[in-house]
N, C-alpha and C positions, 0 to 999 in steps of 0.2 A: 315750262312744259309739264303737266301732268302726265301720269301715266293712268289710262283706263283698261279696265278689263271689260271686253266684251263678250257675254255670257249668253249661248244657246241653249233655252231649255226643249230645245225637240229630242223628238226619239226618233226623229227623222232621217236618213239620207238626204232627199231630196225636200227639207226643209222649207217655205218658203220664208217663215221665221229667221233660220239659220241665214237664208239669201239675203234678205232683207236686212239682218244687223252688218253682215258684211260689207252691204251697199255703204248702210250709215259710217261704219267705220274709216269709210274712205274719207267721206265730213269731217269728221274727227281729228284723221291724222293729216289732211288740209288746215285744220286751224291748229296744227302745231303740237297735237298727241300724243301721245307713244298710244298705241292701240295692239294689246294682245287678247286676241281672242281665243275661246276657249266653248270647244262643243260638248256640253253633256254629256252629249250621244257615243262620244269618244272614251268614256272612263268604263272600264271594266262591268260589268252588270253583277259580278262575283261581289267587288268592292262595293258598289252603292248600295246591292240589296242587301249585301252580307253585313254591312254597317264596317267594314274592316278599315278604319281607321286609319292604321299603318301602311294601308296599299300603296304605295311609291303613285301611284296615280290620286286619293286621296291627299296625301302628302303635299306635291306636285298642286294641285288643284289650288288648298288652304295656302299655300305659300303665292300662287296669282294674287289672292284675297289678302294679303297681306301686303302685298308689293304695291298695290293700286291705291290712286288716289280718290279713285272716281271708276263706280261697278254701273253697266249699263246688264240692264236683266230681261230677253229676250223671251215672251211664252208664245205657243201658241195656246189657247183655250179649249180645252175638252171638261166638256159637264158644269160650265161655271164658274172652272177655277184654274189654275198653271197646272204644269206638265206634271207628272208622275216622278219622271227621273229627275225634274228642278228640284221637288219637294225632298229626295231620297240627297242628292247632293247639296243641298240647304242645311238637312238636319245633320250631315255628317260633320260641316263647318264648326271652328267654336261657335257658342254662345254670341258674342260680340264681334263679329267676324268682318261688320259692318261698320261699327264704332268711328263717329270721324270721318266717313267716306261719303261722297255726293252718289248718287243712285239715281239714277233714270230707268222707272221699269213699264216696257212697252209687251203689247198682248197682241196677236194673232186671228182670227176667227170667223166662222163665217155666217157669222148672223151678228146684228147689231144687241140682240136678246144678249150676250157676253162679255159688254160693253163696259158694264160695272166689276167687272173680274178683277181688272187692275185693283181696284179702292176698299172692293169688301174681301179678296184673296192674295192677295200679293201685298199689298202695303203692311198689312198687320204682321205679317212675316218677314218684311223688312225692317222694318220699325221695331220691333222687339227683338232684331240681332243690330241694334246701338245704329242705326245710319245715320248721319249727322246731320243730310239732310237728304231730301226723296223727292224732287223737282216732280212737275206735271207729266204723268205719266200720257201714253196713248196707244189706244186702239186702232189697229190697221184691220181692214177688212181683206180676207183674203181674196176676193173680186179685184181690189185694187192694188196688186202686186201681181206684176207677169213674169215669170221666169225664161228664159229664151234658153234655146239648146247651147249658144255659144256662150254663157255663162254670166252672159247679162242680165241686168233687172229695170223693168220699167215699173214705177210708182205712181198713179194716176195723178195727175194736178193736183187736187185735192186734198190729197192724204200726203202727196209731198211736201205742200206746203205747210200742210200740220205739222210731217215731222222734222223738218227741218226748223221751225220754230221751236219743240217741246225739245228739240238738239241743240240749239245754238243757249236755249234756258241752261241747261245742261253744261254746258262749255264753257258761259257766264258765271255759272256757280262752280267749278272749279278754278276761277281765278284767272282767264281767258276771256281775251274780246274774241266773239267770234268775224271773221270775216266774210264780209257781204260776199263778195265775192266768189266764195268757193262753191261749187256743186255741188246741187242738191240731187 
């Protein structure tokens, strides 16, 4: 069983980002996971923008990143590129924070124009903190994510069936068969 981190980069509350990887993470820990997730949005704004290193929430954070075998990396996309708060809690990581670890990084958005956000912003930023390897990333449209009042999420066919493929690639590359079976 590996263990993954599953990484919200919204500045959201009502995230559909944030929704949407906890959807995934139930896949995950179906095929056998440990799945600890971890909201950005949750770390102090004093620590990320302050760069404070030593925040017991900084601290806390780099030791997820170390503990995992396998970092899935949640944006949503504003202006072309991941989230503001991903970038501020990226750069407080070591250098190699990644080194070694499988990465799957999926993006948010509501225009198909932000499509290439994962490949030309987010991969170079992964890839030069050491990942060992950075499976097929993918773009959800936020059309096709419904959030419902009782806490549920419906994924349109389509975009479920992407991500449940670019998840099960994901699952494989940590060393897991994934199971047919499990819910997408």
């Amino acid at each position: 069983m590996a263990t993954v981190l599953s990484v919200s980069g919204s500045p959201s509350a009502s995230s559909r980002t944030a929704r949407l990887l906890r959807h995934l993470d139930g896949r995950l820990a179906a095929q056998g996971h440990e799945v600890i997730p971890l909201d950005v949005r949750t770390i102090p704004a004093q620590a990320l923008l302050g760069a404070d290193f030593r925040h017991p929430a900084i601290v806390e954070a780099t030791e997820l990143f170390e503990r995992a075998d396998g970092v899935v990396i949640g944006t949503p996309v504003y202006k072309a590129a991941y989230s503001g708060v991903l970038k501020a809690l990226l750069d407080l990581l070591p250098q190699y924070a990644l080194a070694g670890k499988t990465v799957l990084p999926l993006a948010t958005g509501g225009s198909t124009a932000h499509v290439l956000a994962i490949d030309y912003a987010l991969r170079p930023v992964l890839s030069s903190m050491g990942a060992g390897h950075i499976v097929q990333g993918w773009f959800t449209l936020d059309k096709d994510i419904t959030a419902h009042e009782d806490g549920s999420l419906t994924v349109a066919p389509t975009a479920r069936e992407a991500l449940t493929q670019v998840l099960d690639q994901f699952s494989t590359a940590l060393g897991r068969t994934p199971l047919l079976a499990a819910a997408g």
